[in-house]
C-alpha positions in Angstrom: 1.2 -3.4 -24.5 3.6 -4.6 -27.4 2.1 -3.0 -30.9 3.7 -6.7 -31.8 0.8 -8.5 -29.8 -2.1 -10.2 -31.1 -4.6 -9.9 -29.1 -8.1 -11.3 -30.2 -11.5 -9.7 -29.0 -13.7 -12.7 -30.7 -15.1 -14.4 -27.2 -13.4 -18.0 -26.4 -14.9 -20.9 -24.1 -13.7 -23.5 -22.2 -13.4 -27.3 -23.3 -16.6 -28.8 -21.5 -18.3 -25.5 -22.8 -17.1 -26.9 -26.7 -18.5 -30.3 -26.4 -21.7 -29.0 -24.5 -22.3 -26.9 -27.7 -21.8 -29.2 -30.5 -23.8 -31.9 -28.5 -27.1 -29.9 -28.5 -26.6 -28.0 -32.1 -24.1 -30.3 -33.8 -26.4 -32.2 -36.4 -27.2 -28.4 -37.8 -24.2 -26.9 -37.4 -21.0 -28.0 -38.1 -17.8 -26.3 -35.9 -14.3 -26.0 -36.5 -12.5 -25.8 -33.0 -9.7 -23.0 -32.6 -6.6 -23.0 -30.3 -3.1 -22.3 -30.0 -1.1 -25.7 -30.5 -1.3 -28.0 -27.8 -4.4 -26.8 -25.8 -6.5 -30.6 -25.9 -8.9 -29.7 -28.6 -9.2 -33.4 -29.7 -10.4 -34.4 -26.2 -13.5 -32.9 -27.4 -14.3 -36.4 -29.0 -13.7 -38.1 -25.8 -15.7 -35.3 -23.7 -19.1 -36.3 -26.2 -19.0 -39.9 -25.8 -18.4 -38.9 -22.0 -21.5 -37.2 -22.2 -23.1 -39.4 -24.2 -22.6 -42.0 -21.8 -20.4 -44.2 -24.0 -17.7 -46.3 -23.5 -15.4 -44.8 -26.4 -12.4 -43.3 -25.4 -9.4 -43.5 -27.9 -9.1 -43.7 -32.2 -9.8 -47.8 -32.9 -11.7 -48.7 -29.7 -15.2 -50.2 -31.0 -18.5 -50.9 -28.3 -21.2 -51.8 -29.9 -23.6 -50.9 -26.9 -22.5 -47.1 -27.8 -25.5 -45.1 -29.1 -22.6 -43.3 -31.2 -20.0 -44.3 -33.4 -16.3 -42.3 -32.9 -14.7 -41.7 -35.6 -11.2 -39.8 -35.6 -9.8 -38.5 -38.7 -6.0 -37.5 -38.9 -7.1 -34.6 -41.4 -3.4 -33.6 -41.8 -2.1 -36.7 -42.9 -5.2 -37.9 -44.7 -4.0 -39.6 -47.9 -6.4 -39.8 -51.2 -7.9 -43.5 -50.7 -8.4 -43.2 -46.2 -11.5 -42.5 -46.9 -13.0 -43.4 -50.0 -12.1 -44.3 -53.6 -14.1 -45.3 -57.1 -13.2 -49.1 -58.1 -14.9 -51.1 -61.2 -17.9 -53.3 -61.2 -18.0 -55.8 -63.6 -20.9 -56.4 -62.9 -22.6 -53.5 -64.4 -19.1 -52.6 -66.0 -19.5 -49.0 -64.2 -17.4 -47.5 -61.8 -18.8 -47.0 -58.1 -17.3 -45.4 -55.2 -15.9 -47.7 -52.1 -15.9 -46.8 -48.8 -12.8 -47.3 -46.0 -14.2 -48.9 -42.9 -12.8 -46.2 -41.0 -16.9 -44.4 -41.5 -18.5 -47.7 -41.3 -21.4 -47.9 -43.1 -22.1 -51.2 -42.5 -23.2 -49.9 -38.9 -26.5 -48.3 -38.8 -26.2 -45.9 -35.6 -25.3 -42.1 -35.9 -21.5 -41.3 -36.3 -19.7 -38.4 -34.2 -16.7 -37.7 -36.6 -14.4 -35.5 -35.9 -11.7 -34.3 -38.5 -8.7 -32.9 -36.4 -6.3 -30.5 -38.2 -8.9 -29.8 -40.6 -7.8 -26.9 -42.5 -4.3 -28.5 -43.2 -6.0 -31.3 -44.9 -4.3 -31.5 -48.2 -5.8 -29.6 -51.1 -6.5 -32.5 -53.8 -8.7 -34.0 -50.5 -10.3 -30.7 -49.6 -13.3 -30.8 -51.6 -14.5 -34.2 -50.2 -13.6 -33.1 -46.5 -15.6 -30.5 -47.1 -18.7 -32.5 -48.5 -18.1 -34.5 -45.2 -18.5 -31.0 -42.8 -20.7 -29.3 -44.7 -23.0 -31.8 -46.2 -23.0 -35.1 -43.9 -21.7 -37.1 -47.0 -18.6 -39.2 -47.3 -18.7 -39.5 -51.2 -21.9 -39.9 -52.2 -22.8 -42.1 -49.4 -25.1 -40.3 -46.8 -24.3 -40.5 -43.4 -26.7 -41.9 -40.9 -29.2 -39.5 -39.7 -28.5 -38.3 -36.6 -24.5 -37.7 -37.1 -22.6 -34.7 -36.0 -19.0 -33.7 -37.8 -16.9 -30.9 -36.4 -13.4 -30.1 -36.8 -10.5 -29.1 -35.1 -7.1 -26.6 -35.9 -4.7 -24.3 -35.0 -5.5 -20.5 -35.4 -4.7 -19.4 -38.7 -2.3 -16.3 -37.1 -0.5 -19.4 -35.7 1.5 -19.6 -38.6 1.4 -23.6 -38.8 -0.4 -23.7 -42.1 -3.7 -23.8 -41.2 -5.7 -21.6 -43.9 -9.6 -21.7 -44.9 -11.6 -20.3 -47.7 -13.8 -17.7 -47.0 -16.9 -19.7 -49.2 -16.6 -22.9 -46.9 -15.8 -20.4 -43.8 -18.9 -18.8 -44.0 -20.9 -22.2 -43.5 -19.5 -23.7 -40.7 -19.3 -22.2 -37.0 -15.5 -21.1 -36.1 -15.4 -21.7 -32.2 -12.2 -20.2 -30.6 -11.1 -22.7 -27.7 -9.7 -21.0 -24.9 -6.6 -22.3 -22.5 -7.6 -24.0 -19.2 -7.0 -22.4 -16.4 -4.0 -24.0 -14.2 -7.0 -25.2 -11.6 -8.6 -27.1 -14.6 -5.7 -28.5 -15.8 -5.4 -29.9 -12.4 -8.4 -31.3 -12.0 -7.9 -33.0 -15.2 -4.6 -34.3 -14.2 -5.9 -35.4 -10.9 -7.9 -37.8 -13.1 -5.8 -39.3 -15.7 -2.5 -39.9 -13.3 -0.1 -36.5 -13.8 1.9 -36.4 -11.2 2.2 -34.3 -8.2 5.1 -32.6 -8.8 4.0 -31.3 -12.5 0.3 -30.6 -11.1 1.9 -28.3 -8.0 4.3 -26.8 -11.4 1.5 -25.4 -13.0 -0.4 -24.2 -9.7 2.4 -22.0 -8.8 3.2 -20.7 -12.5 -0.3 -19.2 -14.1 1.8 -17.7 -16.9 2.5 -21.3 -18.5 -0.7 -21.0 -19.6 -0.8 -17.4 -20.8 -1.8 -17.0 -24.5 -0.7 -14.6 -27.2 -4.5 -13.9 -28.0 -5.3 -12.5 -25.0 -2.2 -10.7 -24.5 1.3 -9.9 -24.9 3.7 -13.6 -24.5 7.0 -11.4 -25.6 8.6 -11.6 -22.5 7.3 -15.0 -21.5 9.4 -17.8 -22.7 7.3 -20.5 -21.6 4.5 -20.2 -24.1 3.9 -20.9 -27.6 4.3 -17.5 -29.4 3.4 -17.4 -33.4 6.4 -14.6 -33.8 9.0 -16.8 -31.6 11.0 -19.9 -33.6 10.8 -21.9 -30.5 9.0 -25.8 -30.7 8.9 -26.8 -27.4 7.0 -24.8 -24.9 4.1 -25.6 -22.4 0.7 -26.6 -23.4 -1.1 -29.4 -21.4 -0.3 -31.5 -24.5 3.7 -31.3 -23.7 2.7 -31.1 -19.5 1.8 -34.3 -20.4 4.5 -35.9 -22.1 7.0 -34.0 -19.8 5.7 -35.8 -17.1 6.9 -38.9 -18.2 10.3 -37.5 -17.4 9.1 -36.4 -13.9 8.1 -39.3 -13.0 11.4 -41.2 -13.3 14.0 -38.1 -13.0 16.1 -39.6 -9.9 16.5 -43.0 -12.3 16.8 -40.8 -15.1 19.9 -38.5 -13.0 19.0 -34.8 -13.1 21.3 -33.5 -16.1 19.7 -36.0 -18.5 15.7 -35.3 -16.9 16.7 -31.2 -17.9 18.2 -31.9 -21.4 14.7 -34.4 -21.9 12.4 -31.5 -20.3 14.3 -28.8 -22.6 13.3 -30.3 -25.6 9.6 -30.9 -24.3 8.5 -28.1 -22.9 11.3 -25.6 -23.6 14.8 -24.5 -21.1 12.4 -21.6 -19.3 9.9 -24.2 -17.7 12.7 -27.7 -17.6 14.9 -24.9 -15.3 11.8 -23.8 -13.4 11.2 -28.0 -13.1 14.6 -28.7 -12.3 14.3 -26.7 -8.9 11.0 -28.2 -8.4 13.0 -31.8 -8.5 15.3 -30.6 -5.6 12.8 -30.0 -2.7 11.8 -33.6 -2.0 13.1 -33.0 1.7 10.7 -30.3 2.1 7.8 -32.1 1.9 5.3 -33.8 4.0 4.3 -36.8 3.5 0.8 -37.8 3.6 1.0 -40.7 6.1 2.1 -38.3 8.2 -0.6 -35.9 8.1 -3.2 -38.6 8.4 -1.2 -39.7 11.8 -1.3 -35.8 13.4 -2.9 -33.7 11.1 -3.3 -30.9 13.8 0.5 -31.0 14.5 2.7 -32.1 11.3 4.8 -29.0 10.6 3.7 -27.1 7.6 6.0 -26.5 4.2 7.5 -23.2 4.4 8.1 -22.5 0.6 5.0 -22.2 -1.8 6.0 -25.0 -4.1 6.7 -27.8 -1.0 3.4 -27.2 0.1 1.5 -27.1 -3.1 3.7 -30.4 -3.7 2.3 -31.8 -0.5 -1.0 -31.0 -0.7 -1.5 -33.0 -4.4 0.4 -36.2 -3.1 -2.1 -35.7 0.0 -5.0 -35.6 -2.5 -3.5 -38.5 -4.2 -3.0 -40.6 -0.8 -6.8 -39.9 0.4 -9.6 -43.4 -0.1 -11.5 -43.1 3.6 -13.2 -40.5 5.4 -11.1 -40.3 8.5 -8.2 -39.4 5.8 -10.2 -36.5 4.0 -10.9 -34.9 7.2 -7.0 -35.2 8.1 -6.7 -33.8 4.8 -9.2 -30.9 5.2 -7.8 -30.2 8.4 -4.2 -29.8 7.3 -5.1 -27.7 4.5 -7.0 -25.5 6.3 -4.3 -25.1 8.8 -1.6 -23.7 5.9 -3.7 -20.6 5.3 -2.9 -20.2 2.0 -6.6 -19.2 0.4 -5.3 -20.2 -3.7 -4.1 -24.2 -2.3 -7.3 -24.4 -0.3 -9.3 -23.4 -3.5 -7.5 -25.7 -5.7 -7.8 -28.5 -2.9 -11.4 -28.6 -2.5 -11.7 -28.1 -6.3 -9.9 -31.0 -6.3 -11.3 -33.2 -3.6 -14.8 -32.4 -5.6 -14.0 -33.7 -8.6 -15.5 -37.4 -9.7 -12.5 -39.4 -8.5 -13.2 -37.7 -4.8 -16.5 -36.0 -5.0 -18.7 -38.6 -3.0 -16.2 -38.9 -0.2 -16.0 -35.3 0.0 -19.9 -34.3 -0.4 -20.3 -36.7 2.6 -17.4 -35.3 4.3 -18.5 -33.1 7.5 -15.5 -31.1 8.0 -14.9 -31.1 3.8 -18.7 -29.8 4.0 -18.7 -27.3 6.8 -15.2 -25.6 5.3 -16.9 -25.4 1.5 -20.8 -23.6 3.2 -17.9 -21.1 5.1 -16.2 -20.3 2.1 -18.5 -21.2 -0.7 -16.0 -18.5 -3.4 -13.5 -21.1 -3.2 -15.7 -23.9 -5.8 -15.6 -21.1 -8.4 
């Protein structure tokens, strides 16, 4: 190994395992959420009210049949009067402190606030952020019992600024957020409409994900590296936004899609797309796996068939189709797409049609490893 890596013994966790944690000990302990650049840490405020059974989803949406209030605060770019500020009354000719509606107080049920980029809030702000983390109190108004704050940043060997006194760091819980794995980023994608083509990407390159604290990046262009000068690399943040290219390359013409995906996820990963865009006639499509599953021909080259299989997960809403599916898949023989198809096929959008699937069923009690 590089004497130039940072590698970081501290033990990480997964997303899920983040919001789990500050849902069941977040009104005593407030956490500041770790990870490289671009990893999803503010999902965590979408993940609570998930669990929570809430309807919240993005910064500004409002349900009043929550039993939560979200509240998202752009620490980084918090200005002096976002959150508070002292005013006259004339009244009693004293000054008293005002608060923005963005923490309504006006609403009685327990907030869930969470203060992303927290250690680049700006110093004059600091000390009432850190009232708000440490002390459930924006000003000197209380918040309601109940509440949970946490916060979210960058690792402070990242070398984006992020920085934290040791007096403050020693009352909060620092939680290092691990990458996903390529099959959880999938999973995720499957739900919130990545396309195929960037979701069969990832599943052939596991080193998109690497990370510099669990090993050495040098010689992996891909990935953010706090020693490198590149911006764009691959995170599921810029997966994301990349895909938006993907989706509408062939309008787009393929020399303008690779300059877009260069500056979005970096020229390692928009060349490694751009060969990915030129196998469309390799595929199979679904409706032809669902007419003769037992026959269609089956993709020769790893990235046609992991291509296939996610616009044949994407194609499946009956039974008869699933067990096409399943049959299909099983038929390519290729254990790591089998495990990341049933993976797949098992999460919420599919997992009823699968669980009552009796090929799906029979192929998951035979080879049980692939769930893990």
């Amino acid at each position: 190994m590089s004497k130039s890596a940072v590698v970081n013994t501290v033990p990480s966790v997964g997303i899920e395992e983040c919001a789990r944690l500050i849902e069941m000990t977040g009104e005593s302990i407030t956490y500041v959420i770790q990870s490289s650049p671009g990893q999803g840490k503010t999902s965590v405020l979408k993940l609570l009210a998930k669990r929570n059974g809430d309807k919240w989803r993005k910064p500004g949406e409002y349900h009043d049949t929550d039993e939560y209030e979200y509240v998202y605060i752009d620490g980084g770019n918090l200005r002096e009067n976002d959150l508070s500020m002292y005013m006259p009354d004339r009244e009693t000719k004293t000054i008293g402190l005002y608060t923005s509606s963005l923490i309504n107080f006006n609403d009685p049920r327990p907030k869930i606030i969470m203060v992303d980029e927290v250690l680049k809030v700006p110093k004059l702000l600091k000390p009432l952020i850190t009232r708000l983390l440490l002390e459930r109190y924006n000003g000197d108004r209380k918040l309601p019992d109940g509440s949970m704050v946490f916060g979210t940043s960058n690792y402070t060997s990242d070398g984006v600024n992020d920085s934290i006194e040791a007096h403050v760091g020693n009352r909060i819980g620092l939680l290092n957020m691990r990458n996903p794995t390529p099959k959880e980023w999938a999973i995720w994608a499957g739900e919130n409409g990545i396309s195929a083509l960037t979701r069969a990407w990832v599943s052939l390159n596991d080193s998109a994900f690497a990370s510099y604290k669990t090993g050495d990046v040098s010689s992996n262009p891909m990935v953010f590296n706090p020693r490198s000068t590149n911006v764009s690399f691959v995170s599921p943040r810029s997966l994301e936004k990349n895909d938006a290219v993907v989706k509408v390359w062939e309008v787009l013409g393929f020399d303008v899609a690779l300059a877009a995906m260069c500056g979005i996820v970096g020229q390692a990963a928009a060349e490694s797309f751009a060969n990915f865009l030129k196998m469309n006639n390799d595929l199979v499509k679904p409706s032809d796996i669902f007419l003769n599953s037992d026959n269609v021909r089956i993709p020769e080259k790893p990235a046609a068939l992991f291509m296939t299989m996610f616009n044949l997960v994407d194609a499946i809403t009956t039974n008869d189709e699933m067990t096409s599916a399943m049959t299909f898949i099983k038929r390519a023989a290729a254990r790591e797409l089998q495990s990341v198809f049933v993976s797949m096929v098992y999460a919420p959008k599919l997992h009823k049609l699968a669980k009552n699937n009796a090929v799906v069923s029979q192929f998951v009690r035979e080879n049980p490893e692939l769930l893990v």
